[in-house]
C-alpha positions in Angstrom: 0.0 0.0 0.0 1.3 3.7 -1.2 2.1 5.9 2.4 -0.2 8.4 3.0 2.8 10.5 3.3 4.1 10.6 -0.6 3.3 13.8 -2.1 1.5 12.7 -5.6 0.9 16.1 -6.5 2.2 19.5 -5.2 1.7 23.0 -6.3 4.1 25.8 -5.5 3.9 29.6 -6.4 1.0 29.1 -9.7 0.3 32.2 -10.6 -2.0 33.4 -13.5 -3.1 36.8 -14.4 -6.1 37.8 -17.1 -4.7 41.3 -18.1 -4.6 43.3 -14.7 -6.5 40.6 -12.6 -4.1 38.4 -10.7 -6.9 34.9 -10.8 -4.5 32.7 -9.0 -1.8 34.0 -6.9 1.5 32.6 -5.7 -0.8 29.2 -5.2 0.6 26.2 -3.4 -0.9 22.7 -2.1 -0.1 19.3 -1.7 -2.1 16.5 -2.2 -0.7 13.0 -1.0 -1.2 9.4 -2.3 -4.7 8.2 -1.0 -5.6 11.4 0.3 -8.8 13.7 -1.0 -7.9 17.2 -0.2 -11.1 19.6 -0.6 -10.3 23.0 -2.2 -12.6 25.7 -1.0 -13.3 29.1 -1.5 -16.0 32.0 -1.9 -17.3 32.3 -5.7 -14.3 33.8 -8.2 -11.6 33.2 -5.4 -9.7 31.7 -7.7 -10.5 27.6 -7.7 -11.3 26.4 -11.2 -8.8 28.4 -12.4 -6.2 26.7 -10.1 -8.1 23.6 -11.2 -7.5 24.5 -15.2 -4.0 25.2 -14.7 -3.3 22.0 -12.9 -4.9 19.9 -15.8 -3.7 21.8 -18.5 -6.2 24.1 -19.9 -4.6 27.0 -19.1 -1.1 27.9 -18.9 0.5 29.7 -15.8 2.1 32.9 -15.6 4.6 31.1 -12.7 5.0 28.5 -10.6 5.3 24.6 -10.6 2.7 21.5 -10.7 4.5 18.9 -9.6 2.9 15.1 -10.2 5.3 13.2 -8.4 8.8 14.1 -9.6 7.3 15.3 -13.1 6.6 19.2 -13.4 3.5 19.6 -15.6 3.2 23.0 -15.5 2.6 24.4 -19.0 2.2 21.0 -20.6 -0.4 20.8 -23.2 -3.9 19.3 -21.7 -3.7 15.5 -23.5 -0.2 14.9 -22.6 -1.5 15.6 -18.8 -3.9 13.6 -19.0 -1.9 11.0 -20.6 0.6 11.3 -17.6 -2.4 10.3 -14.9 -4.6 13.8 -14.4 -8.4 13.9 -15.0 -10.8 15.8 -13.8 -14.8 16.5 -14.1 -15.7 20.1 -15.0 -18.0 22.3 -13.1 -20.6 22.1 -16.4 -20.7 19.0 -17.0 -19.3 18.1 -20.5 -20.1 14.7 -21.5 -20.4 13.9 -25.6 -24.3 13.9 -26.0 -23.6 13.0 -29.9 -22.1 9.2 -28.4 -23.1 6.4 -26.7 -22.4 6.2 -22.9 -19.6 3.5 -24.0 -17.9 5.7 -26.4 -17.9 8.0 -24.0 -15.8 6.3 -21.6 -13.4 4.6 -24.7 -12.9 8.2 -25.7 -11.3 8.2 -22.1 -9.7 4.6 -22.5 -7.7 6.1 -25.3 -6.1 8.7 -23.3 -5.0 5.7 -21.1 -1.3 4.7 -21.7 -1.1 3.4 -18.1 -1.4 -0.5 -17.2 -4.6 -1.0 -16.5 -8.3 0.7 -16.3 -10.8 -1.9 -16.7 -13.3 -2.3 -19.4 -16.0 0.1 -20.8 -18.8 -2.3 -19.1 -16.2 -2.3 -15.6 -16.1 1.2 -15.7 -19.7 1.8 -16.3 -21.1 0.2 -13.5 -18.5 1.5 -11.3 -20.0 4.5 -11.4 -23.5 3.1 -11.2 -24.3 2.8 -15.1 -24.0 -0.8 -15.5 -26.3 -1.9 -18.4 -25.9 1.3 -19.6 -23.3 1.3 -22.7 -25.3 1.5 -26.4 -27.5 4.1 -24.6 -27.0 8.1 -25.7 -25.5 10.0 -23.9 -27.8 12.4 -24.1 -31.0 10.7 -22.2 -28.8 10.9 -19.3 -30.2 12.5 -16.5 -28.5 14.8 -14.4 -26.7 12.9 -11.8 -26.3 10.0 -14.4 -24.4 12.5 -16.9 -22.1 13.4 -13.5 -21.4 9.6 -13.1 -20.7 9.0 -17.0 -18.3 12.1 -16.8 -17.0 10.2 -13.6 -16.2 7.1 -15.4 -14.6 8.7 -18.8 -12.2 10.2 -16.3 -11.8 6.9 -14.0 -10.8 5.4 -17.5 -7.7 7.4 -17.7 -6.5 5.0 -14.6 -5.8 8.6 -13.1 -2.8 9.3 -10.6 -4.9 12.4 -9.2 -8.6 12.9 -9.7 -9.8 16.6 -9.5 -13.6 17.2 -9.2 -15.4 20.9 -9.7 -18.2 20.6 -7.7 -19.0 17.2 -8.7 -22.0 16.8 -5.8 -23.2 20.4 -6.9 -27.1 20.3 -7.9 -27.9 16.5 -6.6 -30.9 16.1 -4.7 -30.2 14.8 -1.1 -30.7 11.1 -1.8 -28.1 11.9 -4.5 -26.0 13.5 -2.6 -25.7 10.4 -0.2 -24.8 8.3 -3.2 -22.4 10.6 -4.7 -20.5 11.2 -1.3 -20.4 7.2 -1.0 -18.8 6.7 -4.9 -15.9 9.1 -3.8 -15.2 7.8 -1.0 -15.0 3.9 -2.6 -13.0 5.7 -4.7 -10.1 7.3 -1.8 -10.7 3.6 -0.4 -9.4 2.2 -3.9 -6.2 4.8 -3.1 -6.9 7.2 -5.4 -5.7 10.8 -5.0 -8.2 13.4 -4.8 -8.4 17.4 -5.0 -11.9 18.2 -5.0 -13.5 22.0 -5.5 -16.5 22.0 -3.7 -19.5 24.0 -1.6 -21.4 21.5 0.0 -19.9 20.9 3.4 -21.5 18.2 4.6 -19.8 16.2 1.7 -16.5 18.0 2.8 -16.7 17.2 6.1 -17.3 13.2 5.3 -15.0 12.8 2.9 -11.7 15.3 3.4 -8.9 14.8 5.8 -7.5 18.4 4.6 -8.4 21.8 2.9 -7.0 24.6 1.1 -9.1 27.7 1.3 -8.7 30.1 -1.2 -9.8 34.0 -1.3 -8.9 36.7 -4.0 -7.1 34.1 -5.6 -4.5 33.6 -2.9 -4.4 30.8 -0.1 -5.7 31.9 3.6 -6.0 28.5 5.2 -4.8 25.2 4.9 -5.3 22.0 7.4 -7.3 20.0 9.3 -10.8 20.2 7.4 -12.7 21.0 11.0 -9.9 23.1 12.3 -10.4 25.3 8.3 -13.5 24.9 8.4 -13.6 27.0 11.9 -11.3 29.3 11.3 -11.7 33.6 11.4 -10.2 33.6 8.4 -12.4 31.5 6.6 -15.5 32.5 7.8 -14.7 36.3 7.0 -13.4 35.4 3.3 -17.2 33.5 3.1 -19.3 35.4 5.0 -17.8 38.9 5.3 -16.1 40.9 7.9 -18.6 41.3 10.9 -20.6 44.3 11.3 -19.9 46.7 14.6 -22.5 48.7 15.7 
């Protein structure tokens, strides 16, 4: 088993500016092996862009993304993903014009890692078993999150990063979606996940990172972040005095 203690991904210093507007600022995190590290953060603080600079759709101004010993930073998006990052996007993006099996063997041939199971394995990982010759786009909600799930689990991915994967499921769904994941950190799979519902943050991370103005404010122990002045100004405001 892979300690708990290996860094399998680590940030240091990603910066990236949109014309005057510093987005992501001088940005570091780890994320160990096994580990699902929740990245949080008050809307436009800065999180999917760290997110798209880690997997390669954007490029940073500075800084490193380390994936093990590897820097990725600036590396174009496939040869990322080829190296063992996927992720799930924050609008879901599945290929309505496919099957739910071409789908995920659109993801299987980004795969150039041992291993990654079959189309049908992969479908009913997710809870989609049965469900390969059927379009993509009859999917409902939660079931388009889960096919967009296993097209990235095909990639046999080093690091996982979700954007707000559990955002918009109903609470029965939410249950189920918090469960997957954490099957999936059981499995040993790395995890850095943007997200806003905090009961699903408080089940399933060990740490956080809290971001604000694109910089980081807070990072630790999920209940000690989760409590801190810090954090709860950057969401909620500075308090009022009379």
């Amino acid at each position: 088993m892979t300690s708990t203690n290996t860094p399998v991904l680590k940030i240091e210093g990603l910066t990236r500016r949109f014309g005057g507007l510093v987005a992501v600022n001088e940005m570091g995190l780890t994320v160990h092996a096994g580990e699902i590290v929740g990245l949080l953060g008050p809307n436009g603080s800065g999180k999917t862009t760290a997110i798209n600079l880690i997997s390669g759709v954007l490029r940073p101004d500075a800084g490193s993304v380390m994936l093990g010993d590897t820097d990725i930073a600036g590396w174009p998006t496939f040869k990322i993903a080829r190296l063992g990052v996927a992720r799930t996007f924050q609008l879901v993006r599945v290929l309505d014009g496919m099957t739910c099996g071409d789908n995920v063997r659109a993801g299987l041939s980004f795969n150039h890692r041992e291993g990654g199971g079959s189309v049908e394995d992969l479908l009913a990982r997710v809870g989609l078993a049965g469900h390969s010759d059927r379009p993509a786009s009859e999917l409902t909600y939660i079931d388009r999150k889960r096919l967009e799930l296993a097209r990235a689990l095909a990639l046999r991915p080093r690091v996982l990063l979700l954007d707000e994967w559990l955002a918009g499921l109903n609470p029965s769904e939410l249950l189920i979606g918090i469960a997957l994941i954490r099957s999936l950190k059981d499995e040993g799979l790395s995890i850095l996940m943007v997200e806003h519902v905090m009961d699903a943050i408080r089940s399933l991370c060990s740490r956080c990172v809290v971001m604000s103005s694109g910089r980081r404010i807070a990072d630790g122990p999920t209940d000690a972040v989760l409590n801190d002045p810090a954090v709860i100004e950057a969401y909620l405001g500075a308090p009022q005095h009379a």
